[in-house]
C-alpha positions in Angstrom: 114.0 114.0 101.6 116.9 115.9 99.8 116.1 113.8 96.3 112.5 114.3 96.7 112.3 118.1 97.5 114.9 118.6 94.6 111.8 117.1 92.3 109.3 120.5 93.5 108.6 122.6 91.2 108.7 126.5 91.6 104.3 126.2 91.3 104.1 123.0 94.4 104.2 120.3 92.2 106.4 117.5 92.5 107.5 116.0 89.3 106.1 112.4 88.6 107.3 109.3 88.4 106.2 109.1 84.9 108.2 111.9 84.0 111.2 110.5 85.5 110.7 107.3 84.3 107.9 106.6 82.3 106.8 104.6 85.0 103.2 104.4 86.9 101.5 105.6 83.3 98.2 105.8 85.2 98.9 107.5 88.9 97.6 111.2 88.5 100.0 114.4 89.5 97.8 114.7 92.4 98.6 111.6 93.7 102.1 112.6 94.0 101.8 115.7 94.9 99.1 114.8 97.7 101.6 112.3 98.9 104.8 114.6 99.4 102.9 117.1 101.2 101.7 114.1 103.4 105.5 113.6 103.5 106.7 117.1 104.2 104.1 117.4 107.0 105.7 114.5 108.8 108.8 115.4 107.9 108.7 119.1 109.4 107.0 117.6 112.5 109.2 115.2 113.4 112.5 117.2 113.1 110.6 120.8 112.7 113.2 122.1 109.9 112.5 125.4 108.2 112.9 124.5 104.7 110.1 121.3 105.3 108.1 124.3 106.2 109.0 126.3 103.5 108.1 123.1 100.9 105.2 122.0 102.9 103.6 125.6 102.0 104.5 125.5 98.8 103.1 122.2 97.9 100.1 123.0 100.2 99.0 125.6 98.1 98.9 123.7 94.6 97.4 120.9 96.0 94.6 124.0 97.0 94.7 124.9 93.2 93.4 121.0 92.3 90.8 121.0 94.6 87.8 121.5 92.9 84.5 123.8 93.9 83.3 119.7 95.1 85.6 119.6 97.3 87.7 117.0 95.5 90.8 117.2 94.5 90.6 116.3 90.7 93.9 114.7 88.7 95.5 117.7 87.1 94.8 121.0 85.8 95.8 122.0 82.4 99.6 123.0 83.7 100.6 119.5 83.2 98.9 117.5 81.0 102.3 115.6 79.6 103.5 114.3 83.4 100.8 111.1 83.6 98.7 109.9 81.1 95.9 109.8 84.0 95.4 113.4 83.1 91.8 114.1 82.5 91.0 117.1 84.2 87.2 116.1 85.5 88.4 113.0 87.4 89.9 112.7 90.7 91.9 109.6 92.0 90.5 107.6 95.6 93.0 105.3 95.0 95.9 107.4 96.8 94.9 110.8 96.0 91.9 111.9 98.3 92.8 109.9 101.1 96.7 111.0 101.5 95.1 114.3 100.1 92.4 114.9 102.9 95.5 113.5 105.7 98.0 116.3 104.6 95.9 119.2 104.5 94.7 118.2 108.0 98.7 118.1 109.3 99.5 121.2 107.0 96.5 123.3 109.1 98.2 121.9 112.6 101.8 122.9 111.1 100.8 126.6 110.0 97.7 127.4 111.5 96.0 128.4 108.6 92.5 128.0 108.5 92.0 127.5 104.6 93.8 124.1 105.3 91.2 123.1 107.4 88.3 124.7 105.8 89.6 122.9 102.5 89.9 119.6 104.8 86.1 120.0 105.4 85.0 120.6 101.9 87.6 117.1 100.8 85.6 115.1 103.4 82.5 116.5 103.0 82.9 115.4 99.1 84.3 111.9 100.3 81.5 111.4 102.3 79.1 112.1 99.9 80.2 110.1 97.4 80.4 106.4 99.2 79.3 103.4 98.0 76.2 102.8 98.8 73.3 100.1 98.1 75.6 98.1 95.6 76.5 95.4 97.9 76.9 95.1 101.3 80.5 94.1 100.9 81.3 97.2 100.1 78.6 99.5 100.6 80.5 102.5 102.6 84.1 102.1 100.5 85.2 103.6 97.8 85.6 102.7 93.6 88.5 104.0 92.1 87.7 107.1 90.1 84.7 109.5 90.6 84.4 112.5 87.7 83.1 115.5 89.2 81.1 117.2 86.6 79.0 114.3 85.6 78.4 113.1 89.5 79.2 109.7 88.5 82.3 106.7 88.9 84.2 107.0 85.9 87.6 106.4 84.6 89.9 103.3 83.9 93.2 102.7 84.8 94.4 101.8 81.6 97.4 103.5 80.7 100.1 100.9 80.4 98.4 99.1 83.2 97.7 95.5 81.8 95.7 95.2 85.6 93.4 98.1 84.6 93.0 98.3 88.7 92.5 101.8 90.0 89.8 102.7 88.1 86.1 102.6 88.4 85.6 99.2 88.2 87.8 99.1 90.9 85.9 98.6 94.9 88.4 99.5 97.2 87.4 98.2 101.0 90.6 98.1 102.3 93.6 100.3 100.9 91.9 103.4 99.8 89.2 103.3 102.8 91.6 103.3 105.2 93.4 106.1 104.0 90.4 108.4 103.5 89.2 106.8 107.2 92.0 107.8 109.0 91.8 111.5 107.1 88.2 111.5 108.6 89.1 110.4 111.9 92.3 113.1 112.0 89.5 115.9 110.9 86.4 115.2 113.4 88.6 116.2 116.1 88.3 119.7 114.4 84.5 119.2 113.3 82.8 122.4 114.5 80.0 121.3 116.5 
């Protein structure tokens, strides 16, 4: 935890790995940054430090910055365009992204209480909801593709960037990894579902 708090920045965004080493061309800052706070929400429960706390916050709020009006949280904003090359600003990752994404902001609303955590939890799975597969196949009809851009509605992106696979992107059906991320995110957030 010591190496990986050293890498957040003053704003809540953790550097990537592709700044550090040029690795993982294609993962998106959010992905990263939705991951740590995943991390730092575990972290602070299980041995309830104050400086987890501290980080959790801090990373908690940008990841609040990259959610967009949707309810997404999209790839970047223009602060960081150099630290992936997945760094289009109207595409957001379902690979790692929304599901870690929509798990940590409902652990950082039980850590601090804060309702815009929650209410930003709501608008991610509302999004998520809206946007599954459905009537392409029914052996994946309810997952996930890769990459969704949220100003044209539609699956878009590749994961190209030094990625001989190209696998991430939306030609990309994820029924296992991705899905069970963003399920458990829904499952952790009905239990607050105003009814």
């Amino acid at each position: 935890m010591a190496y990986l708090i050293a890498l957040i920045h003053s704003s809540g965004r953790i550097s990537t790995s592709y700044e550090i080493i040029k690795m993982e061309d294609w993962r998106p800052v959010s992905s990263e940054t939705a991951i740590m706070l995943y991390a730092l929400c575990v972290a602070f429960d299980v041995t309830k430090k104050p400086e987890y706390l501290h980080k959790l916050h801090l990373v908690a709020e940008y990841l609040l910055i990259l959610q967009h009006e949707s309810g997404a949280i999209i790839n970047c904003k223009d602060d960081c365009p150099e630290a992936s090359l997945q760094n289009n600003t109207d595409l957001c990752d379902l690979v790692y992204t929304q599901g870690f994404a929509l798990q940590a902001l409902v652990l950082t609303f039980e850590n601090t209480s804060e309702d815009k955590f929650l209410d930003a939890a709501y608008r991610l799975g509302d999004f998520l909801v809206g946007i599954q597969c459905s009537g392409e196949s029914e052996l994946w009809d309810g997952g996930w593709r890769g990459s969704y851009n949220v100003v044209t509605k539609e699956w878009d992106g590749r994961a190209n960037q030094n990625n001989a696979i190209d696998e991430g992107g939306m030609y990309s059906i994820y029924t296992g990894w991705c899905c069970t991320n963003i399920t458990y995110g829904l499952e952790l957030l009905e239990q607050y579902r105003k009814k």
